[in-house]
C-alpha positions as CSV (number, residue, x, y, z in Angstrom):
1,X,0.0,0.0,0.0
2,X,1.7,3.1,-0.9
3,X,1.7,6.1,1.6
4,X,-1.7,8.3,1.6
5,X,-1.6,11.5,-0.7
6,X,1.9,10.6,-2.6
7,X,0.3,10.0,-5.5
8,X,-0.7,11.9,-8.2
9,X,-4.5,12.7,-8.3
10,X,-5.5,9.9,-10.7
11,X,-8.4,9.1,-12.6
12,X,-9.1,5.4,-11.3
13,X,-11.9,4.8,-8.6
14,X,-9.7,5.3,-5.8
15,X,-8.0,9.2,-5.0
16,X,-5.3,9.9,-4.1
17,X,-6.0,10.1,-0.4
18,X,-7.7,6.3,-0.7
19,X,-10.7,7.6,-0.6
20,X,-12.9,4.9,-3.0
21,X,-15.2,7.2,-5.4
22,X,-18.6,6.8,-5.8
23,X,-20.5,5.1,-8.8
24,X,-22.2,8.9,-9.1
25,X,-18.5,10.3,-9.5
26,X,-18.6,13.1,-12.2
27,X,-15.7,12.1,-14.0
28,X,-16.1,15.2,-16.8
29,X,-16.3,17.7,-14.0
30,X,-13.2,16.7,-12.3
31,X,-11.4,16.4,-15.5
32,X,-12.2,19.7,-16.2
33,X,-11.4,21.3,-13.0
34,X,-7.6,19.6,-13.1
35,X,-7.3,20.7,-16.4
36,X,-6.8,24.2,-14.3
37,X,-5.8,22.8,-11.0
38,X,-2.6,21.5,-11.7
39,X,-1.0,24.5,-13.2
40,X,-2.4,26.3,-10.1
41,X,-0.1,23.7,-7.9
42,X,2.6,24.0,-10.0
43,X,2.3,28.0,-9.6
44,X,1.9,27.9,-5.9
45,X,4.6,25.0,-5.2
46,X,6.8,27.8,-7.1
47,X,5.8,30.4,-4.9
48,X,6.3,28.4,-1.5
49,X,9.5,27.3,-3.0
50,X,10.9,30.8,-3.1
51,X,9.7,31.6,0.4
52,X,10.0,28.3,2.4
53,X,13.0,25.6,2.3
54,X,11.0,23.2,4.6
55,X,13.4,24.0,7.8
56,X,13.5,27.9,8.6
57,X,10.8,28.8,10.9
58,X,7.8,30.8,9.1
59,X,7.2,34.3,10.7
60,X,3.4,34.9,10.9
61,X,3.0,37.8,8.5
62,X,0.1,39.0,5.8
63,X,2.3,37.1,3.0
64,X,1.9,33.9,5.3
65,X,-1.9,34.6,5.2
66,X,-2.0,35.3,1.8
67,X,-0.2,32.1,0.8
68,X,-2.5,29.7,3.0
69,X,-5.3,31.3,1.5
70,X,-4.0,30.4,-2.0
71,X,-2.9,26.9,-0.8
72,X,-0.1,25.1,0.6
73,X,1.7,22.4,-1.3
74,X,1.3,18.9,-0.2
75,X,4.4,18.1,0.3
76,X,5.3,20.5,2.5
77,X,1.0,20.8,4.3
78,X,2.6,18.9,7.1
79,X,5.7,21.2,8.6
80,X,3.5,24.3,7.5
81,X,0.5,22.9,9.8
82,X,2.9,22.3,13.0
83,X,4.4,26.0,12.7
84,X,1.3,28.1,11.7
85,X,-0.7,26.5,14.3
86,X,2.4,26.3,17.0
87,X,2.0,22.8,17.2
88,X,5.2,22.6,16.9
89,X,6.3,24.8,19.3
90,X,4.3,23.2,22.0
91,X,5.9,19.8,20.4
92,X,9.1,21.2,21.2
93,X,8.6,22.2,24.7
94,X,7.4,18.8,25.4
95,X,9.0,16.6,23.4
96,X,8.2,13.3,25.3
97,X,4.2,14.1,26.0
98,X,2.8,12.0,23.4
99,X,5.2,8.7,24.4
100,X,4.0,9.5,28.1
101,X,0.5,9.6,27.3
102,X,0.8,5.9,25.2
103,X,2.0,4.3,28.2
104,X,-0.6,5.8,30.5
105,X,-4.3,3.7,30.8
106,X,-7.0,4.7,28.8
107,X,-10.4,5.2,30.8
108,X,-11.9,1.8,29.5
109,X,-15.6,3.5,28.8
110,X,-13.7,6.4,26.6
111,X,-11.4,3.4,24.8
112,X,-14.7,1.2,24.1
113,X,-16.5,4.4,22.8
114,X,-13.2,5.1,19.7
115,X,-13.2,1.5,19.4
116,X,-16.9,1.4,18.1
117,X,-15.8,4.5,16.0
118,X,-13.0,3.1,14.3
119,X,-15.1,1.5,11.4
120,X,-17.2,4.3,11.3
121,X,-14.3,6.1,10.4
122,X,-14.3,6.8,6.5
123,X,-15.1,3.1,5.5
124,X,-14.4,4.4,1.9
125,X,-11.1,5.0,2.5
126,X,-8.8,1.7,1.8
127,X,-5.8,2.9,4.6
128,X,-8.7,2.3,7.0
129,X,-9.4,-0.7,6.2
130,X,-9.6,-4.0,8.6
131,X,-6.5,-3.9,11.3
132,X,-5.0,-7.2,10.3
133,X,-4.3,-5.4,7.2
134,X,-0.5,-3.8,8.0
135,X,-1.1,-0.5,5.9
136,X,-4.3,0.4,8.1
137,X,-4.6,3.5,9.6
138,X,-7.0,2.2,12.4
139,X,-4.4,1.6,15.0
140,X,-2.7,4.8,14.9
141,X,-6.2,6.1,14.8
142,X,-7.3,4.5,18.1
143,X,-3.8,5.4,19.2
144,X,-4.0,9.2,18.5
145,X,-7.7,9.3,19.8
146,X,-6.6,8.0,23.2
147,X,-3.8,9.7,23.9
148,X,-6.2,13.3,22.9
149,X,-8.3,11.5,25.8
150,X,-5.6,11.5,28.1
151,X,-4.4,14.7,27.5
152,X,-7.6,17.0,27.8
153,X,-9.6,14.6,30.0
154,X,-12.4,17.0,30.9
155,X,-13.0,16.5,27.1
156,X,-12.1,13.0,27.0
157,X,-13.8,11.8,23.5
158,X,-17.0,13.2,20.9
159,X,-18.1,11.6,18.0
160,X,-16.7,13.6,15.0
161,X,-12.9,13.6,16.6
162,X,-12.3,10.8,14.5
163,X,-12.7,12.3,11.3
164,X,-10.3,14.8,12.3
165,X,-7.5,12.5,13.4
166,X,-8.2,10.5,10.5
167,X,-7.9,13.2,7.6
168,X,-4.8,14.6,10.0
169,X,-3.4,10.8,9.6
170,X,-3.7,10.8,6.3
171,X,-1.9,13.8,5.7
172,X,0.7,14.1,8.1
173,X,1.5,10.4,8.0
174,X,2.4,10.4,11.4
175,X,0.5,9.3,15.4
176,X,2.6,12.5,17.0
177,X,2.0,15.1,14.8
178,X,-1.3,14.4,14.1
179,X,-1.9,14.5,17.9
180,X,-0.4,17.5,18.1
181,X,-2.0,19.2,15.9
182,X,-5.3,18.0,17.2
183,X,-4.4,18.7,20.4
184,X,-3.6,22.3,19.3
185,X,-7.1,22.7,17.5
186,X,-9.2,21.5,20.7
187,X,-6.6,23.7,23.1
188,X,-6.0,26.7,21.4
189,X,-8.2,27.4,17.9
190,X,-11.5,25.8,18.9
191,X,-11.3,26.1,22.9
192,X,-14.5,24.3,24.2
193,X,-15.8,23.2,20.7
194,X,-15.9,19.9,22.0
195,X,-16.6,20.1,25.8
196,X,-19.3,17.6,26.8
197,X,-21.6,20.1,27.4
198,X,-21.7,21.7,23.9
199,X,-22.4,25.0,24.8
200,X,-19.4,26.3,22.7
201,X,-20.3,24.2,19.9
202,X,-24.0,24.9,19.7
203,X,-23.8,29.0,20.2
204,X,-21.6,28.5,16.9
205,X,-24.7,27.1,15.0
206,X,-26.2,30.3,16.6
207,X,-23.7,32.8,16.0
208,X,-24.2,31.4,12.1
209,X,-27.5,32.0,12.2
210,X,-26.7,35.9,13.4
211,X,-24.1,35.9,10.9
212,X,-26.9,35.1,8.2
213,X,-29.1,37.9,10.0
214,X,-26.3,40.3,9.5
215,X,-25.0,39.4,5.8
216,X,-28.9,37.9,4.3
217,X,-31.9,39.4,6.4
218,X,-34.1,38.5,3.8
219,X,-33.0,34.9,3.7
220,X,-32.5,35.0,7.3
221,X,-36.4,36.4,7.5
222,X,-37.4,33.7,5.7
223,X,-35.8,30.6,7.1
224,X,-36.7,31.2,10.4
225,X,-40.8,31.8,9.2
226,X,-39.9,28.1,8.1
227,X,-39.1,27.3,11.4
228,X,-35.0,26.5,10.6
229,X,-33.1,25.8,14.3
230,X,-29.9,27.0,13.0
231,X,-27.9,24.1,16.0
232,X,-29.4,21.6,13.2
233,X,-28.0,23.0,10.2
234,X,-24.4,22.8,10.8
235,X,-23.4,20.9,13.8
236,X,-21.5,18.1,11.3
237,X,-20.1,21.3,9.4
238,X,-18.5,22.6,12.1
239,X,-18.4,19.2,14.7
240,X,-15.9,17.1,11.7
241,X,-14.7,20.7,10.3
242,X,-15.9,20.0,7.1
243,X,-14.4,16.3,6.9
244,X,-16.6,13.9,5.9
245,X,-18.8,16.5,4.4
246,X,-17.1,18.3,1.2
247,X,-14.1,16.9,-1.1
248,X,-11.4,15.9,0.8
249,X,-9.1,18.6,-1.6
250,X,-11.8,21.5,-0.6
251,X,-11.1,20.7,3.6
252,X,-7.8,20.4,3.2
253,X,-7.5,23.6,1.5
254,X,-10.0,25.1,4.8
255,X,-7.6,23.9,7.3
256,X,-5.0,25.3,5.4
257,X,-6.8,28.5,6.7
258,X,-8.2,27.0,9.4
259,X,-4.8,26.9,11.1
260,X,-3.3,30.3,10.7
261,X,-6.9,32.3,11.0
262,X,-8.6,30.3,13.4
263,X,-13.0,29.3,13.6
264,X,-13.6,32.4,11.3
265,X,-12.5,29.9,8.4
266,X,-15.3,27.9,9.9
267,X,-18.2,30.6,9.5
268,X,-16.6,31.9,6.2
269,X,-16.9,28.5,4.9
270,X,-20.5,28.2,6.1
271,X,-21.9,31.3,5.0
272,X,-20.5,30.7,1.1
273,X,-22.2,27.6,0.8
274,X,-25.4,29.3,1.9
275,X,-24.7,32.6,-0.2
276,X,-24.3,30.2,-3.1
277,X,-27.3,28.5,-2.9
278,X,-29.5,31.3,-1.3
279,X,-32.0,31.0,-4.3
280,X,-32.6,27.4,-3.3
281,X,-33.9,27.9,0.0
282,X,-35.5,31.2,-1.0
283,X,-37.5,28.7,-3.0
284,X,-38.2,26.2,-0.3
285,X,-41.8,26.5,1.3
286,X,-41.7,24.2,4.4
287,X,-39.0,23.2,6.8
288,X,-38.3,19.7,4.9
289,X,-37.2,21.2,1.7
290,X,-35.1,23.4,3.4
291,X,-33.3,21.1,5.6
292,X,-33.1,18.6,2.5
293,X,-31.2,22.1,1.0
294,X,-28.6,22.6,3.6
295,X,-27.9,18.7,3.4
296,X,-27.6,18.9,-0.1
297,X,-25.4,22.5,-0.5
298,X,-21.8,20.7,0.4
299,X,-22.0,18.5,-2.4
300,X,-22.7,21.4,-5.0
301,X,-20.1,21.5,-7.8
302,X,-18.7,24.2,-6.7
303,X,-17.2,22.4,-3.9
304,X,-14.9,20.0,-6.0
305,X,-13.3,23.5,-7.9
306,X,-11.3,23.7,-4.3
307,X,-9.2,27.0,-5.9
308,X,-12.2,29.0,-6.8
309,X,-14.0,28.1,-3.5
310,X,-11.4,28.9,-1.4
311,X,-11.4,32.5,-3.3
312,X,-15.1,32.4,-3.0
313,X,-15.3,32.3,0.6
314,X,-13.6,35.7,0.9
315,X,-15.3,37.3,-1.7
316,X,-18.5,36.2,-1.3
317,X,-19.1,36.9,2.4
318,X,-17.3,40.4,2.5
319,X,-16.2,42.3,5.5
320,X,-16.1,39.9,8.9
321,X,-14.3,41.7,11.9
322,X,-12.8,39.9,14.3
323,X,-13.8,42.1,17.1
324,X,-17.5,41.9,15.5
325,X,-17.7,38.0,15.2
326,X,-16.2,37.6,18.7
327,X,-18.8,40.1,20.7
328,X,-21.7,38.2,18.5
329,X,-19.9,34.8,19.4
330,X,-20.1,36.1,23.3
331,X,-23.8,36.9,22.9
332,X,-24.3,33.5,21.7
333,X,-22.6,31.5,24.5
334,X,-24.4,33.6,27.5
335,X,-27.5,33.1,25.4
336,X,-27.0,29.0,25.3
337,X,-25.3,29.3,29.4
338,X,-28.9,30.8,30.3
339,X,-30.7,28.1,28.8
């Protein structure tokens, strides 16, 4: 089994991340789109080339932003992750934590839980296949998981943290640094997305909703005389961080964002795909069609074209201050602590 994302993105029924495609597969579409994609990578791989040697420690700057925005090359996703997201400076303080927390007990309720998820983890993926199978990812999977269990125990395990560790896996090839950077997204980006409680993770379903208020009042107006609960719309969106949901390619290129800019990405993310398709649910007349909408909206075409999405979803939704989306964010969570 060769290693996960080394090869080139192929035609054949498998990508290149071993995800198996679907019967439904648009074949033309995809052709079409790396007819353009490719010289894009060649262009950006340039570009990073000049900048980065894959070594030198990356200052955070506006050119940094700029380039995650426009993509980071494969080969080098991995390093870039650790630094933008300080994973690896926290690595580096604490160079032994992950080996300590393999040789410490897992709580045997929290291990039986991320046992039961392992095959629920992308089954059409072939480097999670069955674990007598010496290429599978599931070990290291379980192995990441518990250790993340270990280190923020008040956390422990939620479904949709193996997704996460999984896609991490697949990219950064390695248990360690996929911890880490997992363990940096729960810590330090998303703080409290995933306490048991939920209240962080269900105000941001909320705080999308405002967002819609804010940016679409007319389709805000006229979801919620449909009766839309905006903690139903995007809890898997923002729960898996768009794993599982949209083209492997498209998340890949979001976390690329995701871990220099932080949740923003998140809600940037969210409010294209609704922007995009506001006609749609401007159409729908009861609260079926429009949840049968939002399920729908990741898997518009759009999607797959990763490049022009990614440039989409700073276009599209305009102006978003961070001191604007963290006072609304604030409403939200003393609105869902009161309830």
């Amino acid at each position: 089994m060769s290693t996960p994302g080394t090869a080139r993105f192929g035609h054949g029924k498998v990508d290149p991340y071993g995800f198996e495609r679907k019967e439904e597969f648009d074949f033309d579409a995809y052709e079409k789109f790396m007819s353009t994609y490719l010289s894009v990578l060649t262009r950006r791989a340039l570009r990073w080339k000049d900048t980065y040697d894959g070594k030198t420690k990356l200052p955070r700057s506006r050119k940094l932003k700029r380039f995650c925005r426009k993509g980071i090359p494969g080969d080098i996703r991995p390093e870039v992750w650790m630094q933008i997201s300080l994973a690896a400076k926290r690595m580096s303080e604490d160079p032994q934590r992950y080996a300590t927390l393999r040789s410490q007990m897992t709580d045997p309720s929290v291990s039986d839980t991320i046992v039961l998820d392992l095959h629920r983890t992308f089954p059409e993926n072939v480097y999670f296949s069955e674990l007598t199978d010496p290429g599978s990812l599931r070990r290291p999977l379980q192995n990441v998981l518990e250790a993340i269990s270990l280190s923020i125990p008040h956390i422990g395990y939620c479904q949709g943290m193996n997704f996460i560790a999984g896609l991490l896996l697949l990219v950064v090839k390695t248990e360690e640094k996929a911890f880490w950077l997992m363990d940096t997204l729960i810590q330090n980006i998303l703080p409290d997305f995933y306490a048991p409680n939920m209240i962080a993770i269900k105000a941001e379903q909320d705080l999308l909703g405002e967002v819609v208020r804010w940016k679409l009042p007319d389709l805000h107006a006229h979801l919620e005389g449909l009766g839309v609960q905006w903690c139903l719309i995007g809890m898997k969106w923002f729960i898996c961080l768009f794993a599982d949901v949209m083209p492997v390619e498209t998340v890949l290129r979001i976390w690329d964002c995701l871990f220099m800019e932080g949740s923003k990405i998140l809600l940037r993310v969210a409010l294209t795909l609704i922007t995009l398709n506001k006609d749609r649910l401007m159409q729908c007349t009861n609260f079926p069609q429009a949840v049968d909408v939002f399920k729908d909206i990741v898997k518009d075409p759009i999607t797959l074209d990763c490049h022009n999405f990614m440039k989409s979803i700073f276009t599209v939704t305009g102006s978003m201050p961070r001191s604007k989306i963290i006072s609304m964010r604030e409403k939200c969570v003393r609105q869902n602590l009161k309830q």
